[in-house]
C-alpha positions in Angstrom: -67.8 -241.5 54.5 -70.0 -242.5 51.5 -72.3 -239.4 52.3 -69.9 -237.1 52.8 -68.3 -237.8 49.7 -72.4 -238.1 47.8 -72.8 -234.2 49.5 -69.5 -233.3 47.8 -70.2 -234.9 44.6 -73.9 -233.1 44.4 -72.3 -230.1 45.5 -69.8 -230.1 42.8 -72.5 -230.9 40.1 -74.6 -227.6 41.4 -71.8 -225.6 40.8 -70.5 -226.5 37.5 -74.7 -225.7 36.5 -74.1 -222.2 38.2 -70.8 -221.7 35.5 -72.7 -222.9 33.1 -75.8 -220.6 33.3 -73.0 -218.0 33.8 -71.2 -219.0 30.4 -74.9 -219.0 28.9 -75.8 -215.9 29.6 -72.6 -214.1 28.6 -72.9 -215.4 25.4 -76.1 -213.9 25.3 -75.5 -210.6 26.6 -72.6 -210.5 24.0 -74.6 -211.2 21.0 -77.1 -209.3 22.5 -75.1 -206.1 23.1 -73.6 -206.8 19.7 -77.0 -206.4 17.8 -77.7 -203.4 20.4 -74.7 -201.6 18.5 -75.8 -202.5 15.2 -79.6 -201.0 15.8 -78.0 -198.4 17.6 -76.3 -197.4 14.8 -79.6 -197.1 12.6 -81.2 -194.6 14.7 -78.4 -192.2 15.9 -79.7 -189.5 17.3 -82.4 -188.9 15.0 -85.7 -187.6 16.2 -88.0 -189.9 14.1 -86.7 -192.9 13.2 -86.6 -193.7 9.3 -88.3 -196.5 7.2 -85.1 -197.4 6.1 -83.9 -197.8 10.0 -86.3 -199.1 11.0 -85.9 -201.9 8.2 -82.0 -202.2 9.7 -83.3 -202.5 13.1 -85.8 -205.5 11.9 -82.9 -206.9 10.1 -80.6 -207.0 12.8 -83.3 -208.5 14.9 -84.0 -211.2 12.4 -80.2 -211.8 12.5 -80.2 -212.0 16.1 -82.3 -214.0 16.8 -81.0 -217.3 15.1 -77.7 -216.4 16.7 -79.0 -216.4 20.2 -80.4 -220.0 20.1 -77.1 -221.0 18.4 -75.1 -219.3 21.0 -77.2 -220.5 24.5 -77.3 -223.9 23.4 -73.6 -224.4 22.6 -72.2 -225.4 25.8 -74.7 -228.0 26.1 -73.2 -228.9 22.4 -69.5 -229.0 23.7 -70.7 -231.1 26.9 -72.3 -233.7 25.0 -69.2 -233.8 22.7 -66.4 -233.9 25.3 -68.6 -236.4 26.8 -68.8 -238.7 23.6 -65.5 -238.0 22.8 -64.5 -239.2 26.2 -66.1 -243.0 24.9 -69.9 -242.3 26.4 -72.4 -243.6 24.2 -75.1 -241.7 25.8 -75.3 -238.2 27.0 -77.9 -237.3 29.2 -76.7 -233.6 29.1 -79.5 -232.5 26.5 -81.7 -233.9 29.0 -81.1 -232.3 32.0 -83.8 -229.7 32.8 -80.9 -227.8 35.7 -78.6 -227.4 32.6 -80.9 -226.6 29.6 -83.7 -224.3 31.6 -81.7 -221.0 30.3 -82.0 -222.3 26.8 -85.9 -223.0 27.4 -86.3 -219.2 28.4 -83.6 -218.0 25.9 -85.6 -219.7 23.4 -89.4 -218.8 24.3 -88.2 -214.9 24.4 -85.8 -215.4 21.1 -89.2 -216.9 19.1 -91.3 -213.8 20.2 -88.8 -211.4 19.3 -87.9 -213.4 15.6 -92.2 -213.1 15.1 -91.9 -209.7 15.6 -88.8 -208.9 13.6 -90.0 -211.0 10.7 -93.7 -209.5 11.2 -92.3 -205.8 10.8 -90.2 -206.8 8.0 -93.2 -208.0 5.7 -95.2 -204.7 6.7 -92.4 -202.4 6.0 -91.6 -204.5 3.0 -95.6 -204.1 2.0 -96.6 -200.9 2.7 -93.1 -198.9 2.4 -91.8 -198.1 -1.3 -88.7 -199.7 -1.5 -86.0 -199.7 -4.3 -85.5 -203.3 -6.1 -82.2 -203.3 -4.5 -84.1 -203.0 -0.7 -86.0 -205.5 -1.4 -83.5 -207.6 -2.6 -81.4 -207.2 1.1 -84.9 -207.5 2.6 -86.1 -210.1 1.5 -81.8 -212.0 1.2 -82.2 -211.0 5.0 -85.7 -212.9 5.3 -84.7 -215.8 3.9 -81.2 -216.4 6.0 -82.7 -215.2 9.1 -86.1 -217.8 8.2 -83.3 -220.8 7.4 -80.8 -219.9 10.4 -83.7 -219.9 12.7 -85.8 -222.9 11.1 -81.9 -224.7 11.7 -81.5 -223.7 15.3 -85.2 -224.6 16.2 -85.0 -227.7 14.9 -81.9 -228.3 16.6 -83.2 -227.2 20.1 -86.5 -228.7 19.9 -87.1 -231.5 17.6 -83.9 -233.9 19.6 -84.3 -233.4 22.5 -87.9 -234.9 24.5 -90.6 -232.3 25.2 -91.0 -231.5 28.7 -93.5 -229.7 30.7 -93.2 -227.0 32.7 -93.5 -227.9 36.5 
């Protein structure tokens, strides 16, 4: 009986990681397709794309970015809070490589893609002419999007224990 019910248990546990991935990821795709439309939106049809779009389409990464991490780690954040709410002391739930591997991934691709963003930003910013009010948004832009991600990095990486990859 005692096995039976362990199976079930371990069961149950697999599946609520499945939902969870699921619930990840579209929150992902969301913000995702959200900062498609926005990009989208700079290039309209145009044969070439502009300086200025291609500006908005580095901004909207540099937004993006941030939001992502924010976004794939926040039912993690909502488990460790029910949880504590609940009267545990200690969560384990930032631990768990099963529930937090999406976020690992999420996060390696979201860094390359924020170096990028902010990397075409400082060249368009250098070797474009821009009016004082560009740069202004530009550089507004650069400093949110370097805060917002400095915030979520630090909030992904720096609590919980490095791991390595099996």
């Amino acid at each position: 009986m005692i096995k039976v019910e362990y199976v079930m248990v371990r069961h149950m546990q697999r599946i609520q990681v499945v939902v969870l991935r699921y619930v990840k990821a579209l929150m992902v795709i969301i913000v995702t397709a959200l900062a498609s439309f926005a990009t989208s939106a700079a290039v309209n049809g145009e044969a070439r794309v502009s300086v200025p779009s291609e500006r908005w389409i580095a901004g909207a990464m540099l937004v993006w970015a941030p939001l992502a991490l924010i976004v794939v780690a926040s039912p993690v954040r909502w488990l460790e809070k029910l949880l504590r709410s609940e009267g545990a002391q200690k969560t384990t739930v930032a631990r768990d490589r099963e529930l937090t591997e999406l976020e690992e991934v999420t996060a390696r691709i979201v860094t390359v893609a924020w170096v990028c963003a902010m990397a075409a930003m400082v060249l368009l910013l250098v070797h474009q002419s821009v009016s004082t009010q560009g740069k202004v948004a530009v550089v507004s832009v650069m400093l949110v999007s370097t805060v917002s991600f400095a915030a979520a990095v630090t909030r992904h990486f720096i609590r919980r224990p490095r791991r390595r990859w099996a």
